[in-house]
DRENSE-674485 format. One line per field, with one value per atom (N, C-alpha, C, O): residue in one letter; atom name; x, y, z. Coordinates in steps of 0.05 Angstrom, whole numbers. Each point is the difference from the previous one (the first is absolute). Layout:
code a,...
site CA,...
x X,...
y Y,...
z Z,...
This chain:
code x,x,x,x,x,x,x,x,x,x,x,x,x,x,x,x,x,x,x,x,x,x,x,x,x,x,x,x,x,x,x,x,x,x,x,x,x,x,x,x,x,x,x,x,x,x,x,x,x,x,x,x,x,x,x,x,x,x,x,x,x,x,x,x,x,x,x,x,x,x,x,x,x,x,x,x,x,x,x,x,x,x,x,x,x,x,x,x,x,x,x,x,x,x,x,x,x,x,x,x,x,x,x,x,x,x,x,x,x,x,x,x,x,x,x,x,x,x,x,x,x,x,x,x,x,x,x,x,x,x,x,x,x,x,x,x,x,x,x,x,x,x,x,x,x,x,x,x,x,x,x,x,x,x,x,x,x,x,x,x,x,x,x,x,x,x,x,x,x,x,x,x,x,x,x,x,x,x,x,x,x,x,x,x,x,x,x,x,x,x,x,x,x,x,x,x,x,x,x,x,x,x,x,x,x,x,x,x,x,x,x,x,x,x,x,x,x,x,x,x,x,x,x,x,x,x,x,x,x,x,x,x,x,x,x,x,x,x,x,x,x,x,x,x,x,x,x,x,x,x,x,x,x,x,x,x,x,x,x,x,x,x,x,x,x,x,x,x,x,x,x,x,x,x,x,x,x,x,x,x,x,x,x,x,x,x,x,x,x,x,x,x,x,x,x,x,x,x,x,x,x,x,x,x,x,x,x,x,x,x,x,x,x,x,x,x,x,x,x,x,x,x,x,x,x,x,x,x,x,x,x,x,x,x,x,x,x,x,x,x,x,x,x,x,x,x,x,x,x,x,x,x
site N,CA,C,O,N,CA,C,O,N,CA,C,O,N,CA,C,O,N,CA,C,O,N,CA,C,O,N,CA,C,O,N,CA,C,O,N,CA,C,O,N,CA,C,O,N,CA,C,O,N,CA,C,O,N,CA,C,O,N,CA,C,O,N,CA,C,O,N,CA,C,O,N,CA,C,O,N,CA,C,O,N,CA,C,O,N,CA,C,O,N,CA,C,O,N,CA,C,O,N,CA,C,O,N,CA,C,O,N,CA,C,O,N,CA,C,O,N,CA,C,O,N,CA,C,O,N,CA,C,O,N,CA,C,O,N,CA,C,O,N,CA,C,O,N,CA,C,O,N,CA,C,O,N,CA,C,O,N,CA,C,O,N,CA,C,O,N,CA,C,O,N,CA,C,O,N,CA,C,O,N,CA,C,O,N,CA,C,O,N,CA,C,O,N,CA,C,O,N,CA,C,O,N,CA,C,O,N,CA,C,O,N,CA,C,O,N,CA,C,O,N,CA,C,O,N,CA,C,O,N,CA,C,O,N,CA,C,O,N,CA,C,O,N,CA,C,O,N,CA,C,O,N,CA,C,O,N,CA,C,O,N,CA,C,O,N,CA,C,O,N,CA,C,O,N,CA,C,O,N,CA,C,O,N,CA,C,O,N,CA,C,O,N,CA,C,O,N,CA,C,O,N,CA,C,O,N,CA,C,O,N,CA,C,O,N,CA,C,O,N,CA,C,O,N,CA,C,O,N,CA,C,O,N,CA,C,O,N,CA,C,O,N,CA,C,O,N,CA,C,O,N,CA,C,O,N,CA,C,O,N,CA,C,O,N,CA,C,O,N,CA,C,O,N,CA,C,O,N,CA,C,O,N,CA,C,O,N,CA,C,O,N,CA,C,O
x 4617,12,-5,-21,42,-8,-11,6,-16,-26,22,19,-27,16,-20,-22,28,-26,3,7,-12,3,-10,11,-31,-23,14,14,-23,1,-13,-19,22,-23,-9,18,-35,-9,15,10,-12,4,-18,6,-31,-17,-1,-14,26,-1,27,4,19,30,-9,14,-29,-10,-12,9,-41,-5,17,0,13,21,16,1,10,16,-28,7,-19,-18,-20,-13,17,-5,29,-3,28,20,4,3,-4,10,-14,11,-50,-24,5,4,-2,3,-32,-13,-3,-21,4,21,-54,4,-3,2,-4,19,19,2,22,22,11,-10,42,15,12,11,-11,19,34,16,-11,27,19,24,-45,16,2,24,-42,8,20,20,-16,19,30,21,-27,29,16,23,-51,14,4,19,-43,18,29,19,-21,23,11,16,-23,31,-14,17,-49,1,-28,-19,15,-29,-18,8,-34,-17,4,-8,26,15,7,-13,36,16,-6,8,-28,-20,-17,0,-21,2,16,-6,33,12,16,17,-20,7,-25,5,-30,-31,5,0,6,-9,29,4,13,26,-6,9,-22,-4,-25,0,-22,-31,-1,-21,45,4,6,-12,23,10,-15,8,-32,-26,-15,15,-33,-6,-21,-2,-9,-22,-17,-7,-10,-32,-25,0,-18,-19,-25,-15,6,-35,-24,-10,2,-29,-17,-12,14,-29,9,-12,37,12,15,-6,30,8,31,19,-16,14,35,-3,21,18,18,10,-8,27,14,-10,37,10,-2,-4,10,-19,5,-1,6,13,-25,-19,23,-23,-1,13,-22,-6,-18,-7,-6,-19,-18,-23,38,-17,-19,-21,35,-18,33,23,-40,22,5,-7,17,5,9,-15,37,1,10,15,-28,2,6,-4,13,7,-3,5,-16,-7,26,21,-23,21,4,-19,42,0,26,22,-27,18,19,-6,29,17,-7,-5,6,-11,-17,-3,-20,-22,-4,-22
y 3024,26,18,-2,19,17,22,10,-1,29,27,1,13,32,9,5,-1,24,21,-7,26,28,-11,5,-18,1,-21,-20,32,-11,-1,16,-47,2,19,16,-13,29,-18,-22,38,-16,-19,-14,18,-22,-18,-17,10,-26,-5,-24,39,-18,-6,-18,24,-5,-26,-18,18,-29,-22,-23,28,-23,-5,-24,39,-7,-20,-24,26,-8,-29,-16,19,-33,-3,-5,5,-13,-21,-24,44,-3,-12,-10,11,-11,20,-10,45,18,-2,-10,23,6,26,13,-6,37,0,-25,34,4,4,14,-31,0,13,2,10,20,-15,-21,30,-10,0,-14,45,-1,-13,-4,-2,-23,-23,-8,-11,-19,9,-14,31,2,2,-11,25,7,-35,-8,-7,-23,-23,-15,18,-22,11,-15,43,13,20,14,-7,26,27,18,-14,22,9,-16,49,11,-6,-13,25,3,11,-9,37,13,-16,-6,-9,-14,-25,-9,-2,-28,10,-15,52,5,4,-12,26,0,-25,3,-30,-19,-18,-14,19,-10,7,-16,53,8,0,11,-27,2,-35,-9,-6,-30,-3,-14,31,-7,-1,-5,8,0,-33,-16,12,-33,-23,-24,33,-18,-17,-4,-3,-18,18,19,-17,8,-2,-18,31,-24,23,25,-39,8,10,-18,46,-9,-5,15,-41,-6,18,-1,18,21,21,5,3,23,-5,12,-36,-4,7,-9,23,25,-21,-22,26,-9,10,23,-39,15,-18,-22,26,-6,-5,16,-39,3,-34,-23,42,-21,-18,9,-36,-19,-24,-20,20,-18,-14,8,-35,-19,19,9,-9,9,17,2,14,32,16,-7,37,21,18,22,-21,13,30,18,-14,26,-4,-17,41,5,16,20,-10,26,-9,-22,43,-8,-11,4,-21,-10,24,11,-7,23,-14,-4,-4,-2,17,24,-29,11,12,-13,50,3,8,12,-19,9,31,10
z 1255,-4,25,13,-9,22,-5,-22,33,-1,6,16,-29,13,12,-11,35,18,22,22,-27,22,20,21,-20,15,37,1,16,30,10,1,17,16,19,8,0,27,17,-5,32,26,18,20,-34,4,-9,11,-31,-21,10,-1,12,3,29,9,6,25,4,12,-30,0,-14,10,-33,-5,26,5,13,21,15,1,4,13,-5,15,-45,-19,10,24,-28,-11,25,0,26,23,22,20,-28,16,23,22,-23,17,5,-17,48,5,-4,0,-5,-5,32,3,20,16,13,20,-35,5,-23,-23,38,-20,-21,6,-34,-14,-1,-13,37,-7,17,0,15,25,-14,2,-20,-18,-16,4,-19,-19,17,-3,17,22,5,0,5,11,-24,-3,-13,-23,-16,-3,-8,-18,12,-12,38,11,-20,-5,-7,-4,-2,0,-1,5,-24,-19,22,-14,-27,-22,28,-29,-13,-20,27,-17,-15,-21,41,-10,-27,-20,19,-24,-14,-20,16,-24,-8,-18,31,-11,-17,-20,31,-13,-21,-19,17,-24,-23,-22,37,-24,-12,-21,39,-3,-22,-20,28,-13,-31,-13,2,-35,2,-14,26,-8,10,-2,13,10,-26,-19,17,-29,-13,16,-31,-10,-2,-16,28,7,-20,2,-18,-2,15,9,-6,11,-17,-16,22,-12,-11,-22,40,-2,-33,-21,33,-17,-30,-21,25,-15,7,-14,34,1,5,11,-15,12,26,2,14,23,12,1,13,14,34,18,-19,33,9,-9,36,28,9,13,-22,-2,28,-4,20,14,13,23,-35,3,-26,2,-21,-24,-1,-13,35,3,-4,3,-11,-2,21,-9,32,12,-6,7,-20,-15,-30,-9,-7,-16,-15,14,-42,-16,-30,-10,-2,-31,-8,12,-36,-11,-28,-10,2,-26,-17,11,-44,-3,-8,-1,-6,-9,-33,-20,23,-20,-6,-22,45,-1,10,-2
């Protein structure tokens, strides 16, 4: 099921996902990667994260219990946002 959520990532969390997704160095700019894989900036790379991050899988945390949605790679979460269901 998909989650309804207000909630966005900051620009630090759509920052390091660019940066997991892409193997960016903090160093180097992100919007020069984005420019050259998709023809677009940093803005736009967030409002596509945060129109995408509902349809990511649902992962539990151990510690909490808590559920969220969240861009998973090598079975770490790069970014994340509570999961809410519908209703709630």
């Amino acid at each position: 099921m998909i989650g309804l959520t207000l909630e966005k990532l900051d620009d630090f969390e759509t920052e390091e996902l660019a940066r997991g997704i892409f193997d960016i160095p903090d160093d180097s700019e992100i919007d020069e990667v984005l420019y050259e894989q998709f023809g677009i900036d940093f803005e736009q790379w967030a409002k596509i994260i945060n129109t995408l991050i509902i349809y990511t899988p649902i992962v539990i945390s151990e510690l909490t219990k808590t559920k969220y949605h969240a861009f998973i790679k090598d079975g770490i979460a790069l970014a994340k946002i509570k999961y809410v269901e519908r209703g709630e």
